[in-house]
Each structure stands twice: as C-alpha cells, then as structure tokens.
C-alpha positions as CSV (number, residue, x, y, z in Angstrom):
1,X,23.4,130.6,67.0
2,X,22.6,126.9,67.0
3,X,22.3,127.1,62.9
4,X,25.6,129.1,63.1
5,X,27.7,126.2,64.4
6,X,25.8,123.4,62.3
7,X,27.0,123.9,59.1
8,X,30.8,123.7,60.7
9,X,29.9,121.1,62.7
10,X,28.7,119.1,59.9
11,X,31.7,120.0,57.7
12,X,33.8,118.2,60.2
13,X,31.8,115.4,60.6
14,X,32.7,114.7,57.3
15,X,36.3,115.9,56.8
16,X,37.5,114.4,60.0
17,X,37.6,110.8,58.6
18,X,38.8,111.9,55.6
19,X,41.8,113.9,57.4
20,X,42.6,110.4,59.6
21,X,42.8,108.6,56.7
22,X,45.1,111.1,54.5
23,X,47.3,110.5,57.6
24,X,47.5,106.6,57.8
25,X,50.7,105.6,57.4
26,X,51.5,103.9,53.6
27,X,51.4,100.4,53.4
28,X,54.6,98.6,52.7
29,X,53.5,97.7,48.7
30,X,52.8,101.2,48.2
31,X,55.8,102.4,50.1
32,X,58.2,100.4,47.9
33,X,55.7,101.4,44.8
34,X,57.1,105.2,45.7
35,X,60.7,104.1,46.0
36,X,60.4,101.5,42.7
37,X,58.9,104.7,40.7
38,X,61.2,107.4,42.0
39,X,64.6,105.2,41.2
40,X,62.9,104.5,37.5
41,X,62.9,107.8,36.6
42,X,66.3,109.0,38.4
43,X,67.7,106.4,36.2
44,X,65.7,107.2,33.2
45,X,67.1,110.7,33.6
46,X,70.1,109.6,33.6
47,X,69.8,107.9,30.6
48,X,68.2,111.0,29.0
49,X,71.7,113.1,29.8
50,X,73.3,110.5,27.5
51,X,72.0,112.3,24.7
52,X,74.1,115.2,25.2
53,X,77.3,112.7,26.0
54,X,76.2,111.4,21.9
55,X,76.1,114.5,20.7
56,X,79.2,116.2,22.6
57,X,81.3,112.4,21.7
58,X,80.2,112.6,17.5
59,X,80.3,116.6,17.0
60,X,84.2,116.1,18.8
61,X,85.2,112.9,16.3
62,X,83.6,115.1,13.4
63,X,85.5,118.1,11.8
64,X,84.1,121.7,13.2
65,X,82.7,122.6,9.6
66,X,79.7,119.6,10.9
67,X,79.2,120.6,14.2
68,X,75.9,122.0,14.5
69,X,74.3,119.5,12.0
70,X,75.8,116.8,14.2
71,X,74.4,119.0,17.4
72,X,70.9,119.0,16.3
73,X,70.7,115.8,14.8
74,X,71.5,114.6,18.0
75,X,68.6,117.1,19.9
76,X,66.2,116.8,17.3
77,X,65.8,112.8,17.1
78,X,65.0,112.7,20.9
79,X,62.3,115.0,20.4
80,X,61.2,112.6,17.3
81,X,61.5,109.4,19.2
82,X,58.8,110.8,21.9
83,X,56.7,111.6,19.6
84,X,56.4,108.5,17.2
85,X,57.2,105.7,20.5
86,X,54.3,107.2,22.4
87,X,52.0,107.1,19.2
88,X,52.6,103.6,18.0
89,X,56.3,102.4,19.5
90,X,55.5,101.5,22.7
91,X,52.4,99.7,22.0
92,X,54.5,97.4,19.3
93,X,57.1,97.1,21.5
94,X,55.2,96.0,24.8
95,X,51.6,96.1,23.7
96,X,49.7,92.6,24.1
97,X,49.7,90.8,20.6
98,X,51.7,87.4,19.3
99,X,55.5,86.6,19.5
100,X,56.0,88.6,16.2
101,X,54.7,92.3,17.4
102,X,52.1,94.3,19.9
103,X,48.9,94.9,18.7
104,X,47.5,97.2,21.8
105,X,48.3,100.3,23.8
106,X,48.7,103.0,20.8
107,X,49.0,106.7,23.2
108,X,50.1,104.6,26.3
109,X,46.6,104.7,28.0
110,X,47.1,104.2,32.0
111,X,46.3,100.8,32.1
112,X,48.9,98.2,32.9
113,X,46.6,95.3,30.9
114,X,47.5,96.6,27.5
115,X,51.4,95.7,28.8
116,X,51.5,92.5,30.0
117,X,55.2,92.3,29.0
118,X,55.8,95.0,31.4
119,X,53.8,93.1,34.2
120,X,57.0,92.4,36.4
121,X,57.7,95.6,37.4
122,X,54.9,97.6,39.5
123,X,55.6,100.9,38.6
124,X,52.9,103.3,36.8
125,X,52.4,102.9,33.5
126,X,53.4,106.2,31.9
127,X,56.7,105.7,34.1
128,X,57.2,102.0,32.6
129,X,56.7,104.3,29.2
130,X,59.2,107.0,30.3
131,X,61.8,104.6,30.9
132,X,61.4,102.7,28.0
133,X,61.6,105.6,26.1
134,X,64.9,107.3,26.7
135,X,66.4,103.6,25.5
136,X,64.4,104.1,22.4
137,X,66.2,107.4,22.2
138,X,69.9,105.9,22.8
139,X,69.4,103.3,20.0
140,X,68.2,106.0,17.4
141,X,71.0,108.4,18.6
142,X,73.3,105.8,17.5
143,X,73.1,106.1,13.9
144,X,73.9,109.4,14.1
145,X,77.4,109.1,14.2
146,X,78.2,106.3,11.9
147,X,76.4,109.0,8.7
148,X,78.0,111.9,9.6
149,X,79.5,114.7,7.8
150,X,77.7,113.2,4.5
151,X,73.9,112.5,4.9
152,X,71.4,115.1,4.7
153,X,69.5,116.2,7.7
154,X,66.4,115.6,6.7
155,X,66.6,111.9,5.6
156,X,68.4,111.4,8.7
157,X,64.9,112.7,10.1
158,X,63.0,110.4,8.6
159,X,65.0,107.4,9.0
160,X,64.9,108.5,12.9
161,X,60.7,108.5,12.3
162,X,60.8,104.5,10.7
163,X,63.6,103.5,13.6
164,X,61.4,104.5,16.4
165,X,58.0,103.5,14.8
166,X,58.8,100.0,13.3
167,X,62.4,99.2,13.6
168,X,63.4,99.5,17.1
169,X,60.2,98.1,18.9
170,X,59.4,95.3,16.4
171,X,63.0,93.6,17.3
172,X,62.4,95.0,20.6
173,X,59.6,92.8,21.1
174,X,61.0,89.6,20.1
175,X,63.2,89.9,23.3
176,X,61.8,92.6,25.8
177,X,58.1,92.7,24.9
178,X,57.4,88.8,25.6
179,X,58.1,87.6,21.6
180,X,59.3,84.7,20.2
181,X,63.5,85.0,21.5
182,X,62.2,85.5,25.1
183,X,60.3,82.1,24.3
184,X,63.3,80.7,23.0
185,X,65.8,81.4,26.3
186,X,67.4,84.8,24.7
187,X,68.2,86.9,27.9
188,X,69.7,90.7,27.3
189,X,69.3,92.8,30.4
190,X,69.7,96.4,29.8
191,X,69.9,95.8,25.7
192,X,73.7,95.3,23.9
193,X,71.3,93.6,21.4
194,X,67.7,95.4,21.6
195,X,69.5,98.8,21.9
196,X,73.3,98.7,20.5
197,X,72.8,95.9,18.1
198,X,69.7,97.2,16.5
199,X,71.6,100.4,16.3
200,X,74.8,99.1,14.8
201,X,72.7,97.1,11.9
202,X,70.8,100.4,11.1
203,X,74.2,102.6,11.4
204,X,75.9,100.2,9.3
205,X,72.8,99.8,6.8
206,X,73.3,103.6,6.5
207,X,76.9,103.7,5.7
208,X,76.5,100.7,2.8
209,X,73.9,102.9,1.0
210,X,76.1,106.4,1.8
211,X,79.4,105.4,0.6
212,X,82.9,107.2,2.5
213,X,83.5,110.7,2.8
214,X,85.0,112.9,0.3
215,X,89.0,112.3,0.7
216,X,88.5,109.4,3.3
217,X,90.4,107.0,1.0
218,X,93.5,107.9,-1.7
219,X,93.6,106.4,-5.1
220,X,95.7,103.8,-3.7
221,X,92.6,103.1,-1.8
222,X,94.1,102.8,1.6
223,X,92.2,104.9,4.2
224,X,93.2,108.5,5.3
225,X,92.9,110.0,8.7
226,X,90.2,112.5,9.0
227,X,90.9,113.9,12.8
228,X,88.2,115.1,14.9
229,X,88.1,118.8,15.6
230,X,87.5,118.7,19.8
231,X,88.8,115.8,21.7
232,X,87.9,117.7,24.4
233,X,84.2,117.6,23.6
234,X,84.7,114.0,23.0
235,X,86.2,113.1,26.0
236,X,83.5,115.0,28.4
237,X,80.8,113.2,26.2
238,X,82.4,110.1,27.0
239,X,82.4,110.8,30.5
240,X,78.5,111.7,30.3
241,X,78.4,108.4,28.7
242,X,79.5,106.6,31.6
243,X,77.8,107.9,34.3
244,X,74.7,107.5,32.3
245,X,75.3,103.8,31.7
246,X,75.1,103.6,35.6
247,X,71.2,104.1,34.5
248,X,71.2,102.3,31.7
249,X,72.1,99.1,33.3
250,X,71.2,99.3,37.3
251,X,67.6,101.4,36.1
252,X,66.9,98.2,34.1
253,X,66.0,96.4,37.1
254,X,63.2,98.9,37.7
255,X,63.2,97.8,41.0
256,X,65.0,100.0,44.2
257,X,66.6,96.0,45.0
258,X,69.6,96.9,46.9
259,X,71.7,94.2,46.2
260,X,70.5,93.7,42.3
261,X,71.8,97.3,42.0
262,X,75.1,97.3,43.6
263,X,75.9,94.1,41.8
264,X,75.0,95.9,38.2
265,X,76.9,98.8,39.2
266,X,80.0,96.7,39.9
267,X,80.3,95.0,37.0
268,X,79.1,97.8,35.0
269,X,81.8,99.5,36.0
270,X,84.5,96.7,36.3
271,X,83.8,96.2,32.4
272,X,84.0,99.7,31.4
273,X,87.3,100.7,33.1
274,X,88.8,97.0,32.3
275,X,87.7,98.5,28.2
276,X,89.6,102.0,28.7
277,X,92.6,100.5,30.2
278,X,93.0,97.6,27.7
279,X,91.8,99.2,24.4
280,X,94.7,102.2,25.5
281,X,97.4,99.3,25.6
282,X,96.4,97.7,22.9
283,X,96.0,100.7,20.8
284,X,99.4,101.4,21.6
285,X,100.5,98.0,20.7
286,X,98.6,97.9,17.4
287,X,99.4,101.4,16.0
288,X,102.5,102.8,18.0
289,X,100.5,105.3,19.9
290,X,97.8,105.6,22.5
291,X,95.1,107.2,20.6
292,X,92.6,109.3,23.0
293,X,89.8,108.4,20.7
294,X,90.4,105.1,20.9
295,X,90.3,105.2,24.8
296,X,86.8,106.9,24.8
297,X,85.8,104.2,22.0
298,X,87.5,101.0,24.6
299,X,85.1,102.7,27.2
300,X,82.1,102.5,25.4
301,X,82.4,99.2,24.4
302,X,83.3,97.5,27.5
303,X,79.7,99.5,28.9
304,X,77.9,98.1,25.3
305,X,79.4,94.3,25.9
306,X,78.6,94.2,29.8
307,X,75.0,95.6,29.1
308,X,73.5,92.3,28.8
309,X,75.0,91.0,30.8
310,X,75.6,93.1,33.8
311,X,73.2,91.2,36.4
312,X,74.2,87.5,35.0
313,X,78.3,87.9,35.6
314,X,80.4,87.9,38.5
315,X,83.3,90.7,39.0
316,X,85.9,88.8,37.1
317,X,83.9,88.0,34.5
318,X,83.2,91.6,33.8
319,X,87.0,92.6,33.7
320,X,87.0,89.7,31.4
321,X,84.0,90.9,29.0
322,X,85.3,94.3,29.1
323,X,89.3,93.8,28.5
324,X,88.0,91.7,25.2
325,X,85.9,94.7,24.2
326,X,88.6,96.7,24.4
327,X,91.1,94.9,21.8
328,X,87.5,93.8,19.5
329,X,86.9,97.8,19.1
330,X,90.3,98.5,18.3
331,X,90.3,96.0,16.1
332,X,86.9,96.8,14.2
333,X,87.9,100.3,13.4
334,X,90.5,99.0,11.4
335,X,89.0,96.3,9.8
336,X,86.0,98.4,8.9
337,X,88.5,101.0,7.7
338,X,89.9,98.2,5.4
339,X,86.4,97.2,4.0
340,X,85.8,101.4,3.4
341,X,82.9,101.4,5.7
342,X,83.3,104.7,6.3
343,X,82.2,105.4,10.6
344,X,84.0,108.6,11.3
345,X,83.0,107.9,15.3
346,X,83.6,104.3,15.7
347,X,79.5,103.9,16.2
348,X,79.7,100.4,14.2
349,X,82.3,99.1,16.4
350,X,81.8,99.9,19.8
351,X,77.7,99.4,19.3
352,X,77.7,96.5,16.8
353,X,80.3,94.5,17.3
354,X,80.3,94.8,21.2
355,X,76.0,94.7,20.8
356,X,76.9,91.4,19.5
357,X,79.6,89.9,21.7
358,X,78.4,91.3,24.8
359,X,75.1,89.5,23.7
360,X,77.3,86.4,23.6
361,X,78.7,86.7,26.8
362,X,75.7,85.8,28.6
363,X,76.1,81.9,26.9
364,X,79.7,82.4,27.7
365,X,80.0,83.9,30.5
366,X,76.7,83.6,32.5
367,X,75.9,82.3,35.7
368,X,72.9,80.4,36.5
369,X,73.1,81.5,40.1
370,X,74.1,84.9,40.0
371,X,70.9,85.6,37.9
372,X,68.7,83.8,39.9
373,X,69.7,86.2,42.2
374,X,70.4,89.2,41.1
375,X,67.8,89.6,38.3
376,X,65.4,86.4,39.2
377,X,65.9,85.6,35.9
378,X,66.3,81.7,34.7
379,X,69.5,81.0,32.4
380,X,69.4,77.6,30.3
381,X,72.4,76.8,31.6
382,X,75.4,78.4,32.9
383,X,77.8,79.7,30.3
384,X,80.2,77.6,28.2
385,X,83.0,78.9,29.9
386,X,81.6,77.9,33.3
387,X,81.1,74.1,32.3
388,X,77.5,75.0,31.7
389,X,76.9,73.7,28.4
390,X,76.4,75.2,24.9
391,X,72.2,75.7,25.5
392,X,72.2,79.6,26.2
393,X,74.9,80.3,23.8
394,X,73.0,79.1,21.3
395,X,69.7,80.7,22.0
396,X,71.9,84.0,22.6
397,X,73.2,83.4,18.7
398,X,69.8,83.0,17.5
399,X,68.8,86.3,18.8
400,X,71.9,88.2,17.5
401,X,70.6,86.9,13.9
402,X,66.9,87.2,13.9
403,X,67.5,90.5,15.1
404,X,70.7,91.5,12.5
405,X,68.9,90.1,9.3
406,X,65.8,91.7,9.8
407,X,67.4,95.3,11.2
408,X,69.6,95.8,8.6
409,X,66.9,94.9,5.8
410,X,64.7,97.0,7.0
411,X,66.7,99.7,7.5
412,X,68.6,99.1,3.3
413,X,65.0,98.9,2.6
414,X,64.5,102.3,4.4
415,X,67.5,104.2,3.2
416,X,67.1,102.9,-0.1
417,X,63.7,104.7,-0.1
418,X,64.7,107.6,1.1
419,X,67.7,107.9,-1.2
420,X,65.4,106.9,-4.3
421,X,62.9,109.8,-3.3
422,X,63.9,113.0,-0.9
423,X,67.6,112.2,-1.5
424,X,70.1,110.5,1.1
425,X,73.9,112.3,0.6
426,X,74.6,115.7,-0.1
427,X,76.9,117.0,-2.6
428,X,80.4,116.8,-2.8
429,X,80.1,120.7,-2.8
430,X,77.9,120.7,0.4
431,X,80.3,118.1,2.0
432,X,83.4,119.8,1.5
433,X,82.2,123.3,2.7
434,X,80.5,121.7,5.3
435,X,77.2,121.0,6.5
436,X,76.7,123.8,9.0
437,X,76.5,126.0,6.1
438,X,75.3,124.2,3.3
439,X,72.6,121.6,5.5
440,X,72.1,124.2,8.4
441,X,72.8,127.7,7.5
442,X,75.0,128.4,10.7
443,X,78.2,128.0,11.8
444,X,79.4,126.9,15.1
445,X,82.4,128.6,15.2
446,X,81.7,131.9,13.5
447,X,84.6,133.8,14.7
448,X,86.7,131.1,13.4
449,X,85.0,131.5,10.2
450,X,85.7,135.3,10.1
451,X,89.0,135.3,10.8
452,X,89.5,132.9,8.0
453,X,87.7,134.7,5.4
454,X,89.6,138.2,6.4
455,X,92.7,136.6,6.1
456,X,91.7,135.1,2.3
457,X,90.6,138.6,1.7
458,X,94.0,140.0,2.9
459,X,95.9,137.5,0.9
C-alpha cells in the first residue's frame, strides 16, 4: 500500500510547483508583449485583405476580356513575395549589415540579434517578419495595375521575384532597416516612399519599356477612353482599400499605444475622406463630370500622401495633405495621359506621385512635437510650413531621389531583361482578344462569352 501511494505522491511533489507557477499572474512586460503581438498581426491582416481591394480595384478599371489575368496576378504575387522575402528579403531589408543593405538573417531565424533595425519594437521575431511582409506584398501588388491588359503573366512573375528579392528591401533599408536616409534625418512612417514610391518607380519603369495599349491613342495622338468593365468591383476594392489602410498606418506603430493609434487613425482618415471629397469636385471642375473612378483614385491618394506622415501631422494638416492629393491625382492622370504613359488604373498617380508628396509633407507639414509624441520619433525641425525651417524637407527630398533613381533603374534594367529574353508584351492578337483567353485560357464571364458567340453564329 505504502509503494502504491509513492509514486503519486512523488508525481506531485514535482508537478505542484510547476502548476503554481503556470498560474502566476503575467508580468506587466509580458502582458503588454501579448497585447503589442496580437495588435501586429490584427493589423497585418488587415493589410493582407488589401490584396483583394488591388485586385477587385485593377480587374474593375480593366476591360472584362482581362479579368482573370488581372485576378491572379494579383493572388499569385502574394504567394511569390512570401516566398522570396522570407528567403533573402527580409534579411536585406532588416538584417544587420552597412547603411547600403543587410547582410544577416536569410530564413528569418528566431533571433531578434540578426534585426537590430527592428530592435524598437518587442514583438517576436517571425511576427516583426509577418508584418513586414504583407507591406512587401502591397508594394509588389502595385505594379500590377499600371501593366495591365498588355504584359504577359509570366514576366510579370518574374519581375514580382526581382521586386521582392532586391528591389523593394534594398531601398527599404536605406530608410526602415537602419541605412544611410535614416542616418540622414529621412522619416516615412508607414511607407508613401518605401512602399508607394518604390512601387510607382517600378510601375512606371514597366510602362516605359511596355508602350500603351492597342487603340489607347488615335492617329491624331490624343488619348482615347478605354472604360473599365465593373465600377462596382472597383468601388468595393476601394472600400477594402481603406479599411485596410487603418492597418497600414496605425499597425506601423507595432505598439498597442492608445493614443499613437487614435491619432494615426484620425488623420488617416481625415486625409483620405478630405482626397474623395476634393478630387470629386475637382474632377468635376476639370472635366465637366464627377468621374467615380476618379473618386476611388482621390481616396487612395489622400491614404498614399498621409502614409508618412500620419503620426507627425495634426488634424488640419491631414485635411490639408489629403485635399492636395486629391487635385495632384486628378491632375497626374491627365498629364500622364498626355505624355502616353499608358496606366489604365491610375497606379502611377495615386502611388507615385502622392508616394512622393506625401513623403514631402513630413518637411512641410511636420511637427516636431506631435512626433515626439505620437511616434517618439525626432524631426530635424518642424515643417516649412510651420516656421520650422527647410532641414527636414530637404532630407525628405534626398530620400524621394536616392530611392527614385535607383528603383526605376533597376527595375528598366529588369524589364529590359526580361523583354530581351522570355518576352515582356503579348501580341496585338493576344491583346485584342484578351488575356483571359490568350495568357490564361479562361474566361471570367463565360456566359457572357456564349451568348456572344451564338449570336455571331446567328448573324
């Protein structure tokens, strides 16, 4: 009997202290560890969804005959992007090396040494990765539109391979991953230059070397409308758009801060309703008519120009930064129309243009004590518009141009390959049938399709 209860009596010798210290209360750091790592990811989902507001916004702009090969180009370059930025991306993006590029952390091992750039927040490792990721994602995503209904899907493919490899986190480093522009004073807080700019310069890159669509412009060269099939679609991508943006910019704190947060989601917000409102107007005022795409595009960019500087600007400010994005979109559709850069979704302008003035609205616009609070971060000075001087402007110019010259020659240098080996721009053939059937060998409307061959047959 006495041997019987031994062995149980010895068993909770042991598990008994193990039990009372399972149920010790958390300590406060790892508390707010749990909190910090739980509102990471809920925003990094978020930003995730935004995929699907891409790919329902560019299919919409595009004609129907596209709309699968838009649809996958869209699901398939995630799926790239976290494969190549977990390999190599992330470890030249944030991996320890010199102000130029990373040089540690290839597979994202779990050890928060290799990222030293990613030291400030205290969140895991592979959660710092996750996050990271999904912006990866947005910026490749980006290109997408500005090539459509002409580039073939597999040299999109491989340009998406290069953008998340070398492109994206190279220039990403400069700024986020402790390189030379964060030396310098360059601040961009949730990325209108590491993610929209970079973005823009490969988009437009892509449309140089891809020349307009078939029947974009007449023999009197002036440019021809080429309507979307689904506004619909493009409007409900839109709206995906902007609620994920309320990850984009508030998740970049990864920090639960209450009051960093609210503030980002104000003027997030502020900038991209002020964008709708005014771009609608001035649409109307500029062309005669309120154009719905036009709206969606005014939305966009007042979200692309607040997104570095959402923690830095007060509420006014943002309405500001956001009505100006609203009339610069407007006007870069038409003016890229003029030069026949051919960008059947308005990528170029909204990401581009607004990647680069939103970038400058942090030496315009910025305040020194608003970031010191909100983000903890240190401007050079206030913003020029604030009596603060010209010192951050200029380092915020500096970083719009390191990063522009060397994205967009890398990326000519990359489509220039591509179209000099596998082939960038299908046929005129293949373009004017459509890429669904001649890239993709479906249709997305097959009833549609159907119906119109029956009635050809009838005729």
């Amino acid at each position: 009997m006495r041997k019987a209860l031994a062995i149980p009596l010895a068993i909770g010798a042991f598990a008994l202290p193990a039990l009372a210290h399972a149920a010790e209360a958390p300590t406060t750091q790892e508390l707010k560890q749990i909190v910090d790592t739980v509102w990471v990811l809920v925003t990094a989902f978020l930003v995730f969804w935004m995929n699907a507001g891409f790919a329902l916004l560019e299919s919409g702009l595009c004609r129907k005959k596209n709309t699968v090969n838009i649809l996958a180009k869209n699901f398939v370059v995630f799926a790239i992007t976290s494969l190549i930025y977990y390999a190599v991306g992330f470890g030249i993006m944030y991996g320890n090396g010199n102000g130029v590029v990373g040089m540690t952390g290839w597979f994202v091992p779990n050890d928060p040494n290799a990222f030293q750039a990613l030291s400030w927040t205290h969140v895991p490792v592979h959660a710092k990765f996750f996050f990271q990721l999904v912006f990866a994602g947005t910026a490749a995503t980006i290109v997408s539109g500005a090539v459509a209904e002409r580039v073939h899907y597999a040299a999109f493919l491989i340009f998406s391979v290069v953008m998340g490899a070398v492109i994206y986190p190279i220039a990403g480093h400069w700024i986020w991953g402790g390189g030379f522009l964060a030396s310098s004073g360059m601040l961009d807080f949730a990325g209108s230059t590491v993610v929209h700019s970079i973005g823009g310069w490969a988009a437009l890159s892509g449309i140089v070397f891809l020349g307009p669509r078939v029947g974009k412009y007449g023999r009197d060269g002036k440019p021809k409308a080429i309507p979307g099939h689904n506004m619909t679609s493009a409007t409900l991508g839109t709206f995906v758009l902007w609620l994920g943006w309320f990850g984009f910019n508030p998740g970049s704190t990864m920090a639960a801060n209450a009051e960093a947060i609210s503030h980002i989601v104000l003027t997030t917000n502020l900038a991209a309703a002020a964008g709708a409102v005014v771009g609608t107007v001035y649409t109307w005022f500029r062309v005669g008519k309120p154009d719905l795409g036009l709206t969606c595009n005014g939305t966009l960019a007042g979200l692309v120009a607040i997104t570095a500087s959402c923690a830095f600007v007060s509420g006014p400010s943002a309405l500001v930064i956001g009505a100006l994005a609203g009339m610069i979109v407007v006007e870069g559709v038409l003016f890229f129309e003029r030069m026949k850069l051919d960008d059947p979704v308005g990528a170029t302008s909204v990401h581009l243009i607004n990647g680069v003035f939103g970038t400058l609205c942090v030496g315009l616009f910025g305040d020194a004590e608003i970031a010191k609070q909100v983000a903890g971060a240190d401007l050079e000075s206030s913003g020029l518009l604030l009596g603060g001087g010209t010192a951050q402007l200029v380092a915020q110019a500096q970083g719009v141009l390191s990063v522009g010259v060397f994205t967009f020659g890398i990326s000519s240098l990359v489509w220039w390959l591509i179209k000099s080996t596998v082939g960038l721009r299908v046929s005129v053939d293949a373009e004017e049938i459509g890429l669904d059937q001649s890239e993709m060998g479906m249709e997305a409307y097959p009833d549609d399709m159907s119906r119109a061959a029956f009635s050809h047959m009838e005729s």
